[in-house]
N, C-alpha and C positions, 0 to 999 in steps of 0.2 A: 504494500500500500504506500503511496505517496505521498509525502505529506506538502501542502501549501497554507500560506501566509499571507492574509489581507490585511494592508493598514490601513487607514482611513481616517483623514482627516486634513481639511484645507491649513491646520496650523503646521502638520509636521512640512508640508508642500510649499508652504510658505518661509519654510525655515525657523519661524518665533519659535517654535520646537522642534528638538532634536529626537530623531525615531530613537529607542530603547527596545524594541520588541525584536526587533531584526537579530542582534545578536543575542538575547535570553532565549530566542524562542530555537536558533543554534544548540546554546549552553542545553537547555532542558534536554533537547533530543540526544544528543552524545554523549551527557549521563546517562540516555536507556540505552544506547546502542544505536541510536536510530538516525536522521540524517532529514534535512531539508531538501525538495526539491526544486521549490518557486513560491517567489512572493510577490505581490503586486503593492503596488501603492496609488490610495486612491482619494481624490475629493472628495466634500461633501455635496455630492451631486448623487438626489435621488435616483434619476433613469440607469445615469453610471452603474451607481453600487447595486442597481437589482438585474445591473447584464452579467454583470463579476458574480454576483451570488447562481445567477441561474445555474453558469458556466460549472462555479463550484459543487453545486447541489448535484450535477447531472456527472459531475468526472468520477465521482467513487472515491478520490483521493480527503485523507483528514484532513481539514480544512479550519484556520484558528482565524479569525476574522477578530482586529482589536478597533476601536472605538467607535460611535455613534450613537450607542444603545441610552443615551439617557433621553430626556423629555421634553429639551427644550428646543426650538424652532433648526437648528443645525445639527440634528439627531436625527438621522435617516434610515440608519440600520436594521433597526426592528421592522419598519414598514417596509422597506426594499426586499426586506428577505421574506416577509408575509408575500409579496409582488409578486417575488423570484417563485414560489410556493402555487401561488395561487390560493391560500387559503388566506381566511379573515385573521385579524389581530381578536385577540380572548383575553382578556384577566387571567392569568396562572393563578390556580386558589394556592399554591402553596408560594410563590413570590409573592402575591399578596401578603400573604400571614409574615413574612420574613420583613417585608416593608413594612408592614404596621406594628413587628416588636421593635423595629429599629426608629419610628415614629415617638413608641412609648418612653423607651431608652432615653432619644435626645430630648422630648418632653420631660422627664424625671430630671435629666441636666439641669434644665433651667427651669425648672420650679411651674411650667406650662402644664394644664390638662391638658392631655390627645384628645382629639375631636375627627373621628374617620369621616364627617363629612364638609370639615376647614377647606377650602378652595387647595389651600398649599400641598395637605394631604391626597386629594382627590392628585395632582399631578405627579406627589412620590408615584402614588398606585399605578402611572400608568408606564413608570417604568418597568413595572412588571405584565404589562401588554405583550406578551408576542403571540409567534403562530399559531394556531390552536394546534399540530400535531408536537411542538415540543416539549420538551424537558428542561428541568434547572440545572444549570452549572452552579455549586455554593460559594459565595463569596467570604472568605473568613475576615475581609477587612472591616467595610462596614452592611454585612446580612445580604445588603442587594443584590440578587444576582445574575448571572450571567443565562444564557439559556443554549440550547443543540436540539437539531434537528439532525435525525442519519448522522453523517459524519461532519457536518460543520457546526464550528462549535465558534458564539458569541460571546466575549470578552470585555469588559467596558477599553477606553482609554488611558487610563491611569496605571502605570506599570506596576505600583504597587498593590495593587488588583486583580492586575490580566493576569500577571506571571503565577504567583500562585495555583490561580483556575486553569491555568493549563498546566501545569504541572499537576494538579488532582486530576484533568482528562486525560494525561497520560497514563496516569498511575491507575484510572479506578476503571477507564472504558478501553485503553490499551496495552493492557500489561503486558496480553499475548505477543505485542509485536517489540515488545523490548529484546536485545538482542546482550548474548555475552560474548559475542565474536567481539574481539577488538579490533577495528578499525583504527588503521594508522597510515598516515604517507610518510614515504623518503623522498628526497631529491638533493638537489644538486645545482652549483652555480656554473653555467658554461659559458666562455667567452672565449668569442672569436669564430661563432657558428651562426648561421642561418635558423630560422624556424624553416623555414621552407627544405632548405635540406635534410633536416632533421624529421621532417614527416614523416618519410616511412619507417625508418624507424621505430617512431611511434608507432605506428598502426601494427607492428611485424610482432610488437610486444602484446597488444592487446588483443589480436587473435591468437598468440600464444596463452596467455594467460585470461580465461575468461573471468571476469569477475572484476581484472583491476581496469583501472582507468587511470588515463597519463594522460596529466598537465604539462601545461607552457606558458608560462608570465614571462614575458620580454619585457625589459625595463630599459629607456635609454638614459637616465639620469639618476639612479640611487645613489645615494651619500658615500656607501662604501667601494659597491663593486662597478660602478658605473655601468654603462652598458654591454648588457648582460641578458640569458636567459635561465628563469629558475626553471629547470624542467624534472619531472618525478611522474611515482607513481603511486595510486593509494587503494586500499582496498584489505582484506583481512591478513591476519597475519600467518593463513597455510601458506598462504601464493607471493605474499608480498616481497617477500627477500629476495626469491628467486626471478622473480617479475624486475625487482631494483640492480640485481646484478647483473641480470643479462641487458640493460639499461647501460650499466656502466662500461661493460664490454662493448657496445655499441657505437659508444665517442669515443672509446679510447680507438675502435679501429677506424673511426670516422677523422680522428687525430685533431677532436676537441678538445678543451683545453679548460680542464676541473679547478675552481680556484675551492671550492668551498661544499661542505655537504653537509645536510640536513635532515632530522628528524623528527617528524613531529606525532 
């Protein structure tokens, strides 16, 4: 299964914020073994985010979609993906219940009765609107939570939020796919070669070795090695060695020129 990553939101596009989720949402999977495929980044533009959602809904692949879900006028998400669905938006009676302890909570704060029908309350509730066929993701930060449909699963914005409830969707709806192969790449700094000659190469390695897969970062300006390419290969550790040696016998007979080697 595949895993992809929707961001959303005009502030991270805009720059005023910096994404967070891109690399957590990295970090989370290669604690279970697992690996990103594709992420998109999107505005708050409703037609947008319900063509992204259909796409997701209909590929099969886990799919973590982070921001929009709250209530106010640039929170598209729950309604686009109702769109994406085609069913209606519903009250979730148990996000309801979770919104109105957390109603009573911040009332008990300050010294307020809760009143479930205060205008202010009526609009928490309707962050618990989604599609009528989902389910709650639980938010331990503050109760609101997140919701999933099939395999895409709805995250707020706020990293201190999202991250957690995807790391509980990994843990509680995908554990099956956590893996204890350890995934690793080698590589290597070569200078004084082509990528273009160096291609087959590559390819000679990766139908030899099925499973791994070889990279190529050319860089013409790094601080150390100037211009240069990193090239390697990454994939579990039955094949990986052998897949990286026969890698190095390659330039050596190509009579590239190895300043530096790498493990990660």
């Amino acid at each position: 299964m595949k895993v992809g990553l929707i961001i959303i939101g005009d502030e991270i596009l805009s720059g005023k914020r910096q994404d967070r989720h891109l690399s957590k949402c990295i970090e989370l999977l290669a604690e279970r073994g697992m690996s990103l495929s594709w992420a998109h980044y999107l505005g708050d533009d409703r037609e947008q985010i319900t063509v992204e959602l259909r796409r997701a809904f209909a590929s099969g692949d886990l799919v973590f979609s982070c921001g929009g879900i709250g209530a106010t006028p640039d929170d598209h998400t729950r309604q686009a993906a109702a769109a994406a669905l085609d069913q209606p938006l519903a009250l979730h009676a148990q996000a309801r219940a979770l919104i109105w302890q957390r109603v009573c909570e911040t009332a008990q704060d300050t010294g307020v009765q809760p009143d479930p029908e205060h205008p202010d309350t009526l609009r928490r509730f309707e962050m618990g609107m989604f599609p009528a066929a989902a389910d709650i993701i639980p938010n331990p930060y503050n109760k609101i939570p997140g919701f999933f449909v099939g395999h895409v699963h709805f995250v707020p914005g706020f990293p201190v939020m999202a991250h957690p409830m995807m790391a509980w969707v990994l843990d509680t709806r995908y554990a099956a796919l956590h893996s204890t192969v350890r995934r690793r790449e080698r590589s290597l700094i070569v200078q004084g070669a082509m990528e273009a000659s160096l291609t087959p190469l590559m390819e000679q390695i990766e139908r030899r070795f099925p499973g791994i897969k070889v990279f190529s970062l050319p860089s013409v300006d790094h601080p150390q090695w100037g211009r240069h390419i990193e090239l390697g290969v990454k994939g579990d550790d039955a094949t990986l060695d052998a897949a990286y040696a026969e890698l190095k016998t390659g330039l050596s007979q190509f009579g590239a020129y190895i300043s530096t080697e790498l493990v990660r």
